[in-house]
C-alpha positions in Angstrom: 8.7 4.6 -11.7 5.4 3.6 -12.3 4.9 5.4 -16.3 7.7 3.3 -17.9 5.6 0.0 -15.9 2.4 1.1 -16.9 3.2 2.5 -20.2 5.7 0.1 -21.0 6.0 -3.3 -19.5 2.5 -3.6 -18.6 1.0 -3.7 -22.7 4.0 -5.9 -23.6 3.3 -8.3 -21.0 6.6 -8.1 -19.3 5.8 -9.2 -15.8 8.9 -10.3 -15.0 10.0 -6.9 -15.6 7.0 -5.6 -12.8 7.9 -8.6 -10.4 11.4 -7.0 -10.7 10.7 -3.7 -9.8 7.7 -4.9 -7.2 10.6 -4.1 -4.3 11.4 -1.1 -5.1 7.5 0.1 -6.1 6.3 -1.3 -2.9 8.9 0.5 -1.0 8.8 3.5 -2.6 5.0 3.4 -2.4 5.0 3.2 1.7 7.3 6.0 2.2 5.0 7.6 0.5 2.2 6.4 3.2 3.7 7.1 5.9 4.0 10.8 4.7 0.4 11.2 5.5 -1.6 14.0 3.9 0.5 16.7 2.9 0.8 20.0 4.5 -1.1 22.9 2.2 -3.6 20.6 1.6 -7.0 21.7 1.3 -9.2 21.5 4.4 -12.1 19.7 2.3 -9.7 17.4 1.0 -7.7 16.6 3.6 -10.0 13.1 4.4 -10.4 12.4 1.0 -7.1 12.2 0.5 -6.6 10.2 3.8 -9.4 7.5 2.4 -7.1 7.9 -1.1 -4.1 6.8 1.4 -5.7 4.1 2.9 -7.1 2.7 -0.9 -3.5 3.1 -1.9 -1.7 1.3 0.9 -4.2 -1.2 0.4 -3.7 -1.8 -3.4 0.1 -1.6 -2.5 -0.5 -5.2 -0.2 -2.6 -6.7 -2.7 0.6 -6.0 -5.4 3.4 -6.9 -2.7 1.6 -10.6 -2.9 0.6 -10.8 -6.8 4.3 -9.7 -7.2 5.6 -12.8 -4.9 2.9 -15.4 -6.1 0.0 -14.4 -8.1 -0.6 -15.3 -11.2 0.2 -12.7 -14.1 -3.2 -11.8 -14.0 -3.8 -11.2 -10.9 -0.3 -9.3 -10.9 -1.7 -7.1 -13.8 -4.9 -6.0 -11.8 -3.2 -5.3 -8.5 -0.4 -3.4 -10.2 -3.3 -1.4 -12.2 -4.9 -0.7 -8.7 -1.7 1.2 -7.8 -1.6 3.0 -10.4 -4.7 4.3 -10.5 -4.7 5.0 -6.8 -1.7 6.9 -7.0 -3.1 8.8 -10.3 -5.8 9.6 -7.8 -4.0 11.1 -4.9 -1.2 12.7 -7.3 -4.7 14.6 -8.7 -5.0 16.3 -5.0 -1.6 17.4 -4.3 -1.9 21.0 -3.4 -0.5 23.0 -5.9 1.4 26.3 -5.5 
């Protein structure tokens, strides 16, 4: 979900087409939260990842409201936020 938003609507300036997805992302995004760290995950990473959880849930707040009534920049730096944050924690899934 978030490629074709970041690779797509985001350097076309389409932020109606990210205020119509915003639902969906945010929901998406706290399921995801409330999974927590995920089991196999490396002892030493296990609190970065939680502080990578936090900075995500966070970022995913931040978008909720740009989404409903920012401004389309402030929409474009909030969604980027989620992005990145969730580039971030996808970089310490355990892998196996």
């Amino acid at each position: 979900m978030l490629h074709p938003l970041e690779h797509e609507a985001l350097p076309n300036k389409d932020f109606r087409r990210i205020r119509a997805q915003s639902s969906l992302l945010y929901k998406r995004g706290k399921a995801l939260v409330k999974l927590g760290v995920p089991k196999g995950t490396n002892a030493e990473q296990q609190e970065d990842f939680a502080k990578g959880l936090k900075n995500f849930n966070s970022a995913l707040a931040k978008f909720r409201a740009d989404a409903r009534r920012g401004t389309n920049e402030q929409l474009k730096t909030s969604y980027s936020a989620v992005h990145d944050s969730f580039e971030m924690l996808a970089a310490m899934l355990p892998r196996g």
